[in-house]
Structure formats: structure tokens, C-alpha cells
C-alpha positions as CSV (number, residue, x, y, z in Angstrom):
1,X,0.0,0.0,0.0
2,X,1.1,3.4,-0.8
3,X,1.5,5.9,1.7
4,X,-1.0,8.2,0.7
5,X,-3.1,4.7,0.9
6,X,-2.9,4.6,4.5
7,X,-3.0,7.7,5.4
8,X,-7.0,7.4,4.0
9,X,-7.7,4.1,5.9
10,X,-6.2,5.8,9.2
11,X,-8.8,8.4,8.6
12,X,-11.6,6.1,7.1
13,X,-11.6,4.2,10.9
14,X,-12.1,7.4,12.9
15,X,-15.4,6.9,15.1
16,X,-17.5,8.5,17.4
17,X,-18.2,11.3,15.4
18,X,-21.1,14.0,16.9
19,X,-23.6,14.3,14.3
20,X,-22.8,17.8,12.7
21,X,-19.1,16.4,12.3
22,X,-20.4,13.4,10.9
23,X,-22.6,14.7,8.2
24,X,-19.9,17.1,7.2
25,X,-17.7,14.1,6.6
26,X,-20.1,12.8,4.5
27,X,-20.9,15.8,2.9
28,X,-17.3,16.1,2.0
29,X,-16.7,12.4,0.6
30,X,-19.9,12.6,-1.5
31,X,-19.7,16.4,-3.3
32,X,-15.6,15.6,-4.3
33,X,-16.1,12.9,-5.5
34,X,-18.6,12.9,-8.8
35,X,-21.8,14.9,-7.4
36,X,-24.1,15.5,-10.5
37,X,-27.1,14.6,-12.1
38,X,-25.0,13.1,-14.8
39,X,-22.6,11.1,-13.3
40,X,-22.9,10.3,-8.9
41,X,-20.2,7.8,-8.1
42,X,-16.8,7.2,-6.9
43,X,-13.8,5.5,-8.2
44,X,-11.1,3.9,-5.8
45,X,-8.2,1.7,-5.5
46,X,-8.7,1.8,-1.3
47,X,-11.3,-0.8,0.4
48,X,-11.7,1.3,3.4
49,X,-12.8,4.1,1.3
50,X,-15.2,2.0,-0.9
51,X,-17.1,0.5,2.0
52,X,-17.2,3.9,3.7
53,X,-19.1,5.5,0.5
54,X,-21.4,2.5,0.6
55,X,-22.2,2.9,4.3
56,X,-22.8,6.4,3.6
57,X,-25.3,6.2,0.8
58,X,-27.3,3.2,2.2
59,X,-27.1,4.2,5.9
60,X,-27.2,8.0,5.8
61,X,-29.0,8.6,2.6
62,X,-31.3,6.5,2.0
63,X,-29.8,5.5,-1.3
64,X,-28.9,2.6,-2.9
65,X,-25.4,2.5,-5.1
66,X,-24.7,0.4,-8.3
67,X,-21.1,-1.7,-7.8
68,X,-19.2,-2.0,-11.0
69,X,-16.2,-4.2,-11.1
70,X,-14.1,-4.1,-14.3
71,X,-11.7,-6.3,-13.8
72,X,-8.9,-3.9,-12.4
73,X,-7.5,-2.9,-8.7
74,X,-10.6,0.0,-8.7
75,X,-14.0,-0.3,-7.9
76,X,-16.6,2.3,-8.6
77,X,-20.4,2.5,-7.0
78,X,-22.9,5.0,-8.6
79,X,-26.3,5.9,-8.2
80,X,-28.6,4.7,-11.1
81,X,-31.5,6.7,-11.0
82,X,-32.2,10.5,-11.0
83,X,-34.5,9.6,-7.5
84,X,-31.6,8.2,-5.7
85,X,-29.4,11.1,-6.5
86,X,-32.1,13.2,-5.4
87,X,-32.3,12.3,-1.9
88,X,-28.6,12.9,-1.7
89,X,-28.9,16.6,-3.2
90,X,-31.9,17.3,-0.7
91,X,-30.1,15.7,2.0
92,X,-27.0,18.4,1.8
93,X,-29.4,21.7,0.2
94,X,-28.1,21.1,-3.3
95,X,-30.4,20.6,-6.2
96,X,-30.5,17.8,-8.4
97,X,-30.8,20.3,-11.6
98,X,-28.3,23.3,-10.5
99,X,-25.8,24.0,-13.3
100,X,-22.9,25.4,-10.9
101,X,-21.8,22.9,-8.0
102,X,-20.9,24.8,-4.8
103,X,-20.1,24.5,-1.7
104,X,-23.4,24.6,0.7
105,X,-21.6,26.1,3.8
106,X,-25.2,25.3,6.0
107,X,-23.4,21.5,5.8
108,X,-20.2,22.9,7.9
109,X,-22.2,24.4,11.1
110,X,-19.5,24.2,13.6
111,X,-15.8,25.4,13.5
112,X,-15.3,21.9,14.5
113,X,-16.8,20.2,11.4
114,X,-14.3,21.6,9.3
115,X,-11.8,18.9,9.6
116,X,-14.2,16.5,9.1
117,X,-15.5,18.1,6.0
118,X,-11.7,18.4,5.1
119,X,-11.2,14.8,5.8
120,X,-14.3,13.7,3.7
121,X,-13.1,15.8,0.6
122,X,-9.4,14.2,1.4
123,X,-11.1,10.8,1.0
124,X,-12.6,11.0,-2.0
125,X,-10.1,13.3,-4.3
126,X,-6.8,13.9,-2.4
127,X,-3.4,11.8,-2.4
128,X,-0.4,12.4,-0.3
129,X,3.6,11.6,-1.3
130,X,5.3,9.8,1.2
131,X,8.0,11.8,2.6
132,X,10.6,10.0,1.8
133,X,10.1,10.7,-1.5
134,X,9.6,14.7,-1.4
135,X,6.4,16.8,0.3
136,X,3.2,17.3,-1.9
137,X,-0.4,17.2,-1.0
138,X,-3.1,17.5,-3.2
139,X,-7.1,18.3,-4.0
140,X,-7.8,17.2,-7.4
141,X,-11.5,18.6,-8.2
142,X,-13.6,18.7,-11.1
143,X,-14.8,21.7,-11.1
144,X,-13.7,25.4,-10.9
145,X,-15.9,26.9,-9.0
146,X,-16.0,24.0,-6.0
147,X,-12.4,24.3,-6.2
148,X,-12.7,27.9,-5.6
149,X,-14.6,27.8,-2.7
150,X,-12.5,25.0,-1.2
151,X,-9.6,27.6,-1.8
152,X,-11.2,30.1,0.0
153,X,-12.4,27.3,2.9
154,X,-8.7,26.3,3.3
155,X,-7.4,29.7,3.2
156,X,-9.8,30.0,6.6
157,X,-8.0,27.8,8.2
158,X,-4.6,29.6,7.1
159,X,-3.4,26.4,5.1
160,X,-1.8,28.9,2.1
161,X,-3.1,26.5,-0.7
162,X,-1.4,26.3,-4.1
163,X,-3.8,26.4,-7.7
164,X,-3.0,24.4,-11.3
165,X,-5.0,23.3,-13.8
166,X,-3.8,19.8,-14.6
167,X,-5.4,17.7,-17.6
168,X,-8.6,19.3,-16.9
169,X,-9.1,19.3,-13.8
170,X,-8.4,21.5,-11.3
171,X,-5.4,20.9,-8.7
172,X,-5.4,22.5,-5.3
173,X,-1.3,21.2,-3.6
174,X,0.7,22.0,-1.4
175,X,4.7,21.5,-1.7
176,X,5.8,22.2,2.2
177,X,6.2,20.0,4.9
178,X,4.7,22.1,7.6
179,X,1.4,22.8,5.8
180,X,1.3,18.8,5.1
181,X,1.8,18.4,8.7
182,X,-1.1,20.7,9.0
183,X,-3.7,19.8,6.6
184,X,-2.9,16.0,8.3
185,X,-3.5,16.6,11.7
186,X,-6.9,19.0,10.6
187,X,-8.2,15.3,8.9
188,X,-6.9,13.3,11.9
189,X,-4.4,11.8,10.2
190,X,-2.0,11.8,13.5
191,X,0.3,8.9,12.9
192,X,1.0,10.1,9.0
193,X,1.1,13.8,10.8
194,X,3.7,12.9,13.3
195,X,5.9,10.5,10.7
196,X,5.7,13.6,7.8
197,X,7.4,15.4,10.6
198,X,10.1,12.8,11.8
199,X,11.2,13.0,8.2
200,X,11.7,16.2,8.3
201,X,13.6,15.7,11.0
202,X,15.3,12.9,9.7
203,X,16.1,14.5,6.4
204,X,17.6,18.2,8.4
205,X,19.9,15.8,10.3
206,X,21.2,14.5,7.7
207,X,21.5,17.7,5.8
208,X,23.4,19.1,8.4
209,X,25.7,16.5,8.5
210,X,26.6,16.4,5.1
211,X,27.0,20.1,4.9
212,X,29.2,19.7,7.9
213,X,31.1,17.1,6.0
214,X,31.4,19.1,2.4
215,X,33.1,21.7,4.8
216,X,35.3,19.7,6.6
217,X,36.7,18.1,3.5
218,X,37.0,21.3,1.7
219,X,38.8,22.7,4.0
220,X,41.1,19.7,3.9
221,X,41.4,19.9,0.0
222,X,42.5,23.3,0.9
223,X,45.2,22.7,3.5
224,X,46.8,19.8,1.1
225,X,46.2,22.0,-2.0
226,X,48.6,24.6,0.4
227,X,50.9,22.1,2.0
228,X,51.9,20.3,-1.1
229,X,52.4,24.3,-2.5
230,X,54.9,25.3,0.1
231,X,56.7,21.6,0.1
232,X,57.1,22.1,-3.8
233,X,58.3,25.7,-2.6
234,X,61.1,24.2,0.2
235,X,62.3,21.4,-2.3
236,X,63.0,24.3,-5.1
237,X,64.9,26.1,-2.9
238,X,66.6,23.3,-1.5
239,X,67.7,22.3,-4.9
240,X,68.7,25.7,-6.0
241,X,70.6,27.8,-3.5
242,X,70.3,25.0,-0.3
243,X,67.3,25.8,2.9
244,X,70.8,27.5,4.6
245,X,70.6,30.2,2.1
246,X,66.8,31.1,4.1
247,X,66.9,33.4,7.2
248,X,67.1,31.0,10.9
249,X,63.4,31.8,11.6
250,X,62.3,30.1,7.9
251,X,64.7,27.6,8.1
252,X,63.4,25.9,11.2
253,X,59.7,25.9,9.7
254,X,61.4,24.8,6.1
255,X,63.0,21.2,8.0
256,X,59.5,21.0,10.0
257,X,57.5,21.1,7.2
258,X,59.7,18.6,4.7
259,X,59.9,16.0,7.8
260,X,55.7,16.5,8.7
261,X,54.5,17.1,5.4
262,X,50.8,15.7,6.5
263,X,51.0,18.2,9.6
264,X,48.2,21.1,10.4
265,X,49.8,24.5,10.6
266,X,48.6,24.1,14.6
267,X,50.8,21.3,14.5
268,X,53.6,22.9,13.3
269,X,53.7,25.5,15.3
270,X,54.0,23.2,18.4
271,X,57.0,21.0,16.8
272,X,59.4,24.4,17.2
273,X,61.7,24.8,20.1
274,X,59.5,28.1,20.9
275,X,56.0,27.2,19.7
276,X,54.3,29.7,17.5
277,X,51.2,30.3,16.7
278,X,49.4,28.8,13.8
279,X,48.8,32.8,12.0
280,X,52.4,33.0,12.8
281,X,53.6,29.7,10.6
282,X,51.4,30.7,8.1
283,X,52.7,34.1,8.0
284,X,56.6,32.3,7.4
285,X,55.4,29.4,5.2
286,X,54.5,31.8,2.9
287,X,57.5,33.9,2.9
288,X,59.5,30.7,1.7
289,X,56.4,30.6,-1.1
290,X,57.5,34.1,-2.2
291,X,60.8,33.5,-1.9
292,X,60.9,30.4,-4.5
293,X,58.4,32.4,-6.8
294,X,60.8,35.5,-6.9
295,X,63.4,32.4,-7.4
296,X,61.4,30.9,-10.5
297,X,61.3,34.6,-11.9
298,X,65.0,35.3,-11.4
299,X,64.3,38.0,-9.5
């Protein structure tokens, strides 16, 4: 099962519902998915989801679905007759003949059925990427105008939805984590809520790390990259005009750094008879550099 697949059955199993939540569930499940005169059904791969749309038409609405199996992984239930869709479109305000589909707010009563109206809608047109892979959440709805007003519902709860039209139809998504964790806990998805953001977690550990590590060996590349510059520096002058020919102070660092070629400046610094610091190293390890370049140059 895919991840988006569980996260619906974790939500399909929530109980005890008081009754304005629960008919704003069902409210929610039935108008996203096909909610029209000409075609009243639903079309899903998840079992949990199915049985749930069943229950809702035959226990709730007095109606009874059509199953259709064609063979594949999805099943699809329907109402037949324009008298059975009826009930359904009296049962939520809505009338079997309106040309626009809307959303009949006098189905959301209470600020608390809105996650149970979001949870609904979620069941019948949303899908979820698991983390793992990368953070999108997403409405796809038929129709402009019920996509607008679910817009404008989900901007009331502050969840900053995203728009597209994709193929048709009309995609509401959201790319960032924290409004996923959001828009999960809102449905009661608290298990997928809670492992969205141990991802996250997961993932920003790991980040750091690695940036950590792309530091640490750059600045290694960069203290070979110098070392091996100033040994190529000492042997040049060594084979030229002999490390005596170097003032005392350089030609104590020059035998230091031929015998610990792998040493940090820090290092270095320490190996002296009077320890300097690792600025001060630096400072003398590149005088022998300019002194070999001026040497190259004939200067």
C-alpha cells in the first residue's frame, strides 16, 4: 500500500463522530467525489474508502449504489436513478438540476466540522507523497468553482493553498512540509502527521551532516592543496641555492615542514623549540612561497 493509501484508511476508521461532524464528513466524501445529475459515483483503489461511501449512501442517505467491477485494482459505486441522486442533493441543500456545484456552507455548522469536512473531501479526491520521497499534498476537483470555494475554505483555516490546472481538472497542492503536517493533523491523520514530521527531521539531520562534511573536506582539500604548494616551494629552494641560504626563523619551519609534510599549521607551530602560533607559521610558510616564486622569476 502506498502511503497516501494509509494515510485514507487511518482516517476512514475514525469513530465517534457528533452528528454535525459526521454529516460534514459525508458531505465532504460525496460532493468531491462525482456529485451531479450526470454522473454520482466514486472511483477507488482503497477498500476502506469503498465500504465507507457505501455505508454512507445506504445508511445515511437512504440511497442505494450500483457496484461496477471491471476487472482492475478500482472499484466504482454509482447511483442509477435520478431519484436516488435526489435524496442525496436534498439531503445536503443542493439541487439535483443546478448547473454550478458549490459549496453549501449550512453543511459545515460548527468550526469543528471543518476537519471533518476536510477529511471527507481528502477521502474521495486527495493523495499524499510519502515523505521519503519529497512533500506534496493535493485536492484534485472537477470543477472550478467548487475548487474555488474550497480555496477560499482552506485559506480560513490559514493552510496557504497552491492552484494548477492539470489535464482538466483542477489541482489545489501544497509543496511544504509544515502545511502537510497541518492539513494532516486537521483530517486526523495523526500517525502520518507525526511521521511527515520525523522525516523532516530525519532529512535536516542528515542535511546538516553532510554540509558539515562538504566543509570539513573542503577545507582539507584546501590545507593539502597549500601544503603540497609550500613543500614544492622548500624542495625548489633546496635544490637551488640550499634551505641555509633562508633566514634561521624560515629555516626551522622549512625542515618542520619537509619531515611532517601531512601536519596542520597548529601542528607545526608546536614542533618548534618556541611554539608559534598557527597565524604566525602561516605568516613564514609563505614567505618561503614568495621567496621560491621570486626564485622561479630570477628575481
Amino acid at each position: 500500500m502506498s502511503f497516501s493509501s494509509d494515510v485514507k484508511s487511518e482516517i476512514s476508521k475514525i469513530e465517534n463522530l457528533s452528528s454535525c461532524c459526521f454529516h460534514a464528513q459525508v458531505y465532504g466524501l460525496v460532493l468531491f467525489a462525482h456529485f451531479s445529475k450526470y454522473n454520482f459515483s466514486i472511483t477507488t483503489e482503497n477498500n476502506d474508502v469503498f465500504e465507507l461511501y457505501l455505508s454512507y449512501l445506504r445508511d445515511y442517505c437512504d440511497s442505494e449504489p450500483v457496484i461496477s467491477e471491471n476487472g482492475t485494482k478500482k472499484m466504482t459505486a454509482y447511483l442509477r436513478t435520478d431519484k436516488e441522486k435526489e435524496k442525496v442533493f436534498d439531503k445536503f441543500g443542493h439541487a439535483l438540476n443546478e448547473t454550478t456545484l458549490r459549496i453549501n456552507r449550512a453543511n459545515i455548522s460548527d468550526e469543528c466540522c471543518a476537519g471533518a469536512f476536510l477529511r471527507g473531501a481528502f477521502l474521495s479526491c486527495g493523495t499524499v507523497t510519502a515523505p521519503e520521497k519529497g512533500y506534496h499534498l493535493e485536492f484534485v476537483v472537477p470543477f472550478k468553482r467548487l475548487c474555488t470555494d474550497m480555496i477560499k475554505f482552506m485559506d480560513e483555516l490559514n493552510l496557504n493553498p497552491k492552484y494548477i490546472v492539470r489535464k482538466g481538472n483542477h489541482v489545489i497542492y501544497f509543496k511544504d512540509s509544515e502545511s502537510i503536517e497541518d492539513i494532516l493533523a486537521i483530517i486526523g491523520a495523526q500517525d502520518a502527521s507525526l511521521y511527515v514530521m520525523g522525516i523532516k527531521i530525519e532529512k535536516d539531520v542528515k542535511n546538516k551532516v553532510n554540509r558539515k562534511l562538504n566543509f570539513e573536506m573542503s577545507n582539507i582539500s584546501k590545507t593539502v592543496d597549500a601544503a603540497n604548494i609550500q613543500i614544492e616551494a622548500i624542495e625548489y629552494i633546496e635544490s637551488r641555492m640550499g634551505i641555509s641560504s633562508l633566514p634561521d626563523n624560515l629555516q626551522a619551519i622549512a625542515h618542520i615542514r619537509l619531515e611532517h609534510q601531512e601536519a596542520s599549521l597548529s601542528e607545526l607551530g608546536k614542533l618548534l623549540d618556541e611554539p608559534i602560533s598557527r597565524s604566525g607559521i602561516n605568516h613564514r610558510l609563505n614567505r618561503i612561497v614568495s621567496i621560491a616564486e621570486k626564485m622561479k622569476n630570477g628575481e
